[in-house]
C-alpha positions as CSV (number, residue, x, y, z in Angstrom):
1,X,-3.5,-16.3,-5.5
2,X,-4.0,-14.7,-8.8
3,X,-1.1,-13.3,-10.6
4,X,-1.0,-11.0,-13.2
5,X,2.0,-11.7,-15.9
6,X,3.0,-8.8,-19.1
7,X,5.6,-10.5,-21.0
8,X,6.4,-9.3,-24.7
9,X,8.6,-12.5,-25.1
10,X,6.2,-15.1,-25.6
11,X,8.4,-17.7,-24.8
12,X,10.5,-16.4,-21.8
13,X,6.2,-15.8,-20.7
14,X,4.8,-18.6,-21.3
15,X,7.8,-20.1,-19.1
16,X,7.5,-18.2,-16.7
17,X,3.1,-18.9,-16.5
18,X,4.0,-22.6,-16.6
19,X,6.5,-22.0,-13.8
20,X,4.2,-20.2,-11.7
21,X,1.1,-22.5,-12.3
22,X,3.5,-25.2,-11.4
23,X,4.0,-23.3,-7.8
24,X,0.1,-23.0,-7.0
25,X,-0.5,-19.0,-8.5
26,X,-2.9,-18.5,-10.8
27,X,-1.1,-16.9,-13.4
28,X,-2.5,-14.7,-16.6
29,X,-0.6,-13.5,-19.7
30,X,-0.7,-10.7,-21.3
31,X,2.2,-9.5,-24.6
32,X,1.8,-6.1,-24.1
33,X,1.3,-3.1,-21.7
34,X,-2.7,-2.3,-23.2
35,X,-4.0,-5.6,-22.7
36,X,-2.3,-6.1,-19.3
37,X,-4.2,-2.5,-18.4
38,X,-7.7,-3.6,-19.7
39,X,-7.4,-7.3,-18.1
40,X,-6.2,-5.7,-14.7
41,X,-8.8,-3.4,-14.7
42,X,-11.8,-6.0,-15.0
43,X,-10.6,-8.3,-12.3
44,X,-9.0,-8.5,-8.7
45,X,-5.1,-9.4,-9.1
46,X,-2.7,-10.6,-5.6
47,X,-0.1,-9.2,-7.6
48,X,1.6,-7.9,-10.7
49,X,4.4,-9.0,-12.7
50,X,5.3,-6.6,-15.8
51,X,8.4,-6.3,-18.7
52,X,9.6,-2.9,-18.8
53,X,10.2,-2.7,-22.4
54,X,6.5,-3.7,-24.1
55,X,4.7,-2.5,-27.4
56,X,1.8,-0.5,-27.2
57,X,2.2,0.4,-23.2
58,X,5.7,0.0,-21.1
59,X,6.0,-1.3,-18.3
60,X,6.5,2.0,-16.4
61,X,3.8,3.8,-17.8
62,X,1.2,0.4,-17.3
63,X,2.4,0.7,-13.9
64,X,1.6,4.5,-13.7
65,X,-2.1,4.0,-14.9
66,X,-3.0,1.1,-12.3
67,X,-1.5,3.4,-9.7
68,X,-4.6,5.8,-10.7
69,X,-7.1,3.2,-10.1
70,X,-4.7,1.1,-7.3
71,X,-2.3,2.0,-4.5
72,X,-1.8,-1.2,-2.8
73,X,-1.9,-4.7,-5.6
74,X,2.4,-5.4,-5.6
75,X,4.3,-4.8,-8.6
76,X,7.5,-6.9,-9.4
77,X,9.2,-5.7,-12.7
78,X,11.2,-7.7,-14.5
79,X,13.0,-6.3,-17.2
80,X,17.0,-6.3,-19.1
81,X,17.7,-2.5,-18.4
82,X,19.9,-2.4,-15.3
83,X,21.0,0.8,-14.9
84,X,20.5,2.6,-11.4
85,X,18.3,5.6,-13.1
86,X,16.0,2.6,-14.3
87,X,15.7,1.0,-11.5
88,X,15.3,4.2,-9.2
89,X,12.1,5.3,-12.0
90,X,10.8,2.1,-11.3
91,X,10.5,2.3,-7.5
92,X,9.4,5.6,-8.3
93,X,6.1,4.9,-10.2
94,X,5.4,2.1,-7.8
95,X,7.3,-0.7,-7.6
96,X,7.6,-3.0,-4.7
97,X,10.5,-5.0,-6.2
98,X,12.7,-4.9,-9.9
99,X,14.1,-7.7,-10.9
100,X,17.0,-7.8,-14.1
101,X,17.1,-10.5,-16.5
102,X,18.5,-13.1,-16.9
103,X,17.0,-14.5,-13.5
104,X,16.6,-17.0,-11.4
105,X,13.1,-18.3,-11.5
106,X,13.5,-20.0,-7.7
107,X,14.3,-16.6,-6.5
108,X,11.2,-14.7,-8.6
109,X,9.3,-17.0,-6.2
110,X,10.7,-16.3,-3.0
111,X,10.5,-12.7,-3.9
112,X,7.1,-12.8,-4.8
113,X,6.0,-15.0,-1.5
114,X,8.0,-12.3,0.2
115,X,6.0,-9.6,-0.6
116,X,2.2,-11.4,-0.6
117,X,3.2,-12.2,3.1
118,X,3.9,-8.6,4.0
119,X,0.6,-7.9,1.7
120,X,-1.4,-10.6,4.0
121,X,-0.3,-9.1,7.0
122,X,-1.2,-5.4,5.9
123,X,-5.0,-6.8,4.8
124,X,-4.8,-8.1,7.9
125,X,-4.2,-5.1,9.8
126,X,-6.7,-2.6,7.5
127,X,-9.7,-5.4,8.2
128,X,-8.7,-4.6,12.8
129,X,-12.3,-3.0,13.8
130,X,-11.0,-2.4,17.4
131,X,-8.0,-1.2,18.9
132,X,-5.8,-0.4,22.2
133,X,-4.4,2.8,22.7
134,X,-3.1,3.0,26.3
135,X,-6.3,3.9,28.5
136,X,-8.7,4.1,25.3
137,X,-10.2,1.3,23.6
138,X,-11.2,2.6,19.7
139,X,-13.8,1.1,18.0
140,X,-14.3,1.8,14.0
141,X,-17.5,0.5,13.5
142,X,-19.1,2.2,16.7
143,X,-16.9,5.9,16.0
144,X,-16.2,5.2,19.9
145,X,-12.9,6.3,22.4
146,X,-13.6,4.8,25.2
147,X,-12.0,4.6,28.8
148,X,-13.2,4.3,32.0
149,X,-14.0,7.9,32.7
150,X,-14.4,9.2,29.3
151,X,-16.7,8.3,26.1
152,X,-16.1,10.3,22.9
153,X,-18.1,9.6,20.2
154,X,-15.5,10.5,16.7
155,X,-16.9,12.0,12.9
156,X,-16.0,9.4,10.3
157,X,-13.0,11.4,9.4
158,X,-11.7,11.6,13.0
159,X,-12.0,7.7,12.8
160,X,-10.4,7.0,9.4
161,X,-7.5,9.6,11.0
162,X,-7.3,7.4,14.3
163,X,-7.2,4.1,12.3
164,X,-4.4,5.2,10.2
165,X,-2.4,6.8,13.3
166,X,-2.8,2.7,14.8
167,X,-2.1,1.1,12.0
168,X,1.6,3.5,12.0
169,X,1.2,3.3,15.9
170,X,4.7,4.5,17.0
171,X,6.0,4.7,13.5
172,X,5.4,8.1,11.3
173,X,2.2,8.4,9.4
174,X,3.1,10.6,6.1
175,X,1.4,13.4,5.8
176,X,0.8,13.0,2.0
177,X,0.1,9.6,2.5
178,X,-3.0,10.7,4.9
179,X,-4.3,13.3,2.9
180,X,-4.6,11.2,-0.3
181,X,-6.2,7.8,2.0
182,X,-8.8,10.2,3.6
183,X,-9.0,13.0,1.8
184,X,-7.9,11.7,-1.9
185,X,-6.4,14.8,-2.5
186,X,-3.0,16.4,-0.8
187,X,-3.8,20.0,-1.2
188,X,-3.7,23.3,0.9
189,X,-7.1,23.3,2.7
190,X,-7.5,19.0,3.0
191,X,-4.2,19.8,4.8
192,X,-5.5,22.4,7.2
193,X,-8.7,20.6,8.0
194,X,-6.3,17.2,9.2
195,X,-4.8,19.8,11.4
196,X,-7.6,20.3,12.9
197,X,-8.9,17.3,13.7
198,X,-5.3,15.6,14.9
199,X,-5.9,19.3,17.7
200,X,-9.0,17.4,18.1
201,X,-7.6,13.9,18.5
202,X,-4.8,15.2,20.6
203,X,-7.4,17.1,22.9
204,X,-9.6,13.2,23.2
205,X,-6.3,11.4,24.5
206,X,-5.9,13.9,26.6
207,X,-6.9,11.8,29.3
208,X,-3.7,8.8,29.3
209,X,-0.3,10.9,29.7
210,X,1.4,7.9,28.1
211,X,-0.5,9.4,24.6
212,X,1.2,11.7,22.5
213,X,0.6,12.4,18.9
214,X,3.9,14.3,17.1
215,X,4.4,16.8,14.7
216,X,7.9,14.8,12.6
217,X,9.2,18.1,11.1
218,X,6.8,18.4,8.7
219,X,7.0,15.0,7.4
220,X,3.5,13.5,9.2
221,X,2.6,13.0,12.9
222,X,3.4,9.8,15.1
223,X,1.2,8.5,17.6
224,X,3.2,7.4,20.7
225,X,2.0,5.0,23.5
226,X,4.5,4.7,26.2
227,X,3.9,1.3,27.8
């Protein structure tokens, strides 16, 4: 597991390198916000770890520019300002944990095993080809929804739409969050063409009444499969 580490204090960094070698994770130092963004950007990381308060590039903003390029690597800050507006920013610009200093170096590592296993698990998921949904079987590679009396064959973006409804089966799939994975962009006509193609997803399932796919006030849809 390769780790990504931006740490102005060279010797609370180098600790915590040595600390996370020491536990198995490949671990890379960087002193300053610039160099972490040119050393992220020429390799594959696991996961992040970045100061807030850096030279050249905070923390915040380091984390705002790998967002542009990355939606997914985990980002663990760790950083002395504790105040609730801090930490709320820092969730906002894409933060999967914030950690205050002084901490515990034990817990940095639980928090940070935490988080690859839930990152595993989502790999996991993204890399399914085929899935069940009640009477359909839905294969990505083949564009195929399948049951015993129907066969549709799906565009690529009424597959990439499917996939993401099963991967939030029963559970809300943000509308924002589908536009931008499918679409890369959230606005005004991106969002009337998903409408069209969830009619047209809704019309294929058709078939199973145990299928529905929701409308959440506004939020997203849901796909629903009552066992």
């Amino acid at each position: 597991m390769k780790i990504l580490l931006a740490e102005d204090d060279p010797n609370l960094g180098i600790l915590i390198q040595e600390y996370l070698e020491a536990k198995g994770f490949q671990t890379t130092l960087c002193s300053n916000g610039e160099e972490a963004f040119k050393v992220f950007m020429r390799e594959r990381w696991n996961l992040c770890i970045f100061d807030v308060m850096m030279p050249l590039m905070d923390g915040f903003s380091l984390t705002r520019e790998i967002r542009k390029h990355n939606k997914d690597v985990p980002v663990i800050f760790l950083t002395a300002k504790s105040m609730k507006e801090d930490t709320i920013e820092g969730f906002k610009v894409g933060a999967d944990d914030y950690m205050t200093k002084p901490f515990s170096m034990e817990e940095l590592t639980l928090r940070i095993k935490a988080i690859l296993k839930r990152t595993e698990k989502r790999e996991e998921q993204e890399d399914q080809q085929e899935f069940s949904i009640g009477a359909y079987q839905f294969n990505t590679v083949l564009n195929s929804l399948v049951s015993e009396k129907e066969h549709h064959k799906l565009t690529t973006r009424e597959v990439e739409l499917l996939r993401l409804l099963c991967l939030h089966m029963n559970d809300i799939l943000e509308r924002n969050f589908a536009l931008k994975a499918i679409w890369s962009e959230d606005n005004y006509f991106n969002a009337r063409s998903m409408d069209v193609y969830i009619a047209r997803l809704r019309k294929y399932l058709a078939g199973d009444p145990n299928i529905e796919i929701l409308n959440v006030h506004g939020k997203g849809f849901k796909l629903v499969v009552r066992v």
